[in-house]
N, C-alpha and C positions, 0 to 999 in steps of 0.2 A: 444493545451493547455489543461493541465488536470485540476480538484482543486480538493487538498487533504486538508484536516478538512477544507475546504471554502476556503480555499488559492490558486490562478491560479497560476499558472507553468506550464514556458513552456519548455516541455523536446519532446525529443527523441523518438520512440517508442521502449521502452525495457520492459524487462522481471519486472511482480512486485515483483522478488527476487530481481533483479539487481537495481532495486528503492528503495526499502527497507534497501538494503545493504549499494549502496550509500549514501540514507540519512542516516547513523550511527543509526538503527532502532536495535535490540536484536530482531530475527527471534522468537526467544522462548518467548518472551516475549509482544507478539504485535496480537492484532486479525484482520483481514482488511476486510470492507465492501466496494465491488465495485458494483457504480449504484446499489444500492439498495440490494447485495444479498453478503451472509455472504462467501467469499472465503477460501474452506481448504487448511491448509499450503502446504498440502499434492502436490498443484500446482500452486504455486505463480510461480514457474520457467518457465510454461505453459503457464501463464495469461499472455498473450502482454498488456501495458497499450497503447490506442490511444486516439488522438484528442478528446476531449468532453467527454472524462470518469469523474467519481465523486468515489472519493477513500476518506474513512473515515479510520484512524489508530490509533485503541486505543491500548496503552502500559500499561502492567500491573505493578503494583510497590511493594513490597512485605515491610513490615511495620508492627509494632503493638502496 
């Protein structure tokens, strides 16, 4: 089980591109903190999520 913004879920161990994608997330548009440390986009597809992880997903929104 992981929790992303404090929400548990219990998934799979996949990529946090393939999480992100899944949840209908805008890759461009989203910053992700895992356990504590700011991850670059540059390797969400690297990042396996497991058991016990804490993923925070802030989405930018563009307005004025």
């Amino acid at each position: 089980m992981i929790k992303v913004n404090g929400k548990e879920i219990d998934i799979k161990e996949i990529s946090l591109e393939e999480y992100l994608t899944d949840s209908k997330y805008d890759l461009k548009r989203v910053a992700v903190e895992l356990n504590g440390e700011i991850v670059p986009k540059s390797i969400y597809n690297q990042v396996i999520l497991k058991d016990g992880d804490h993923i925070e997903v802030v989405s930018f929104v563009g307005g004025g």
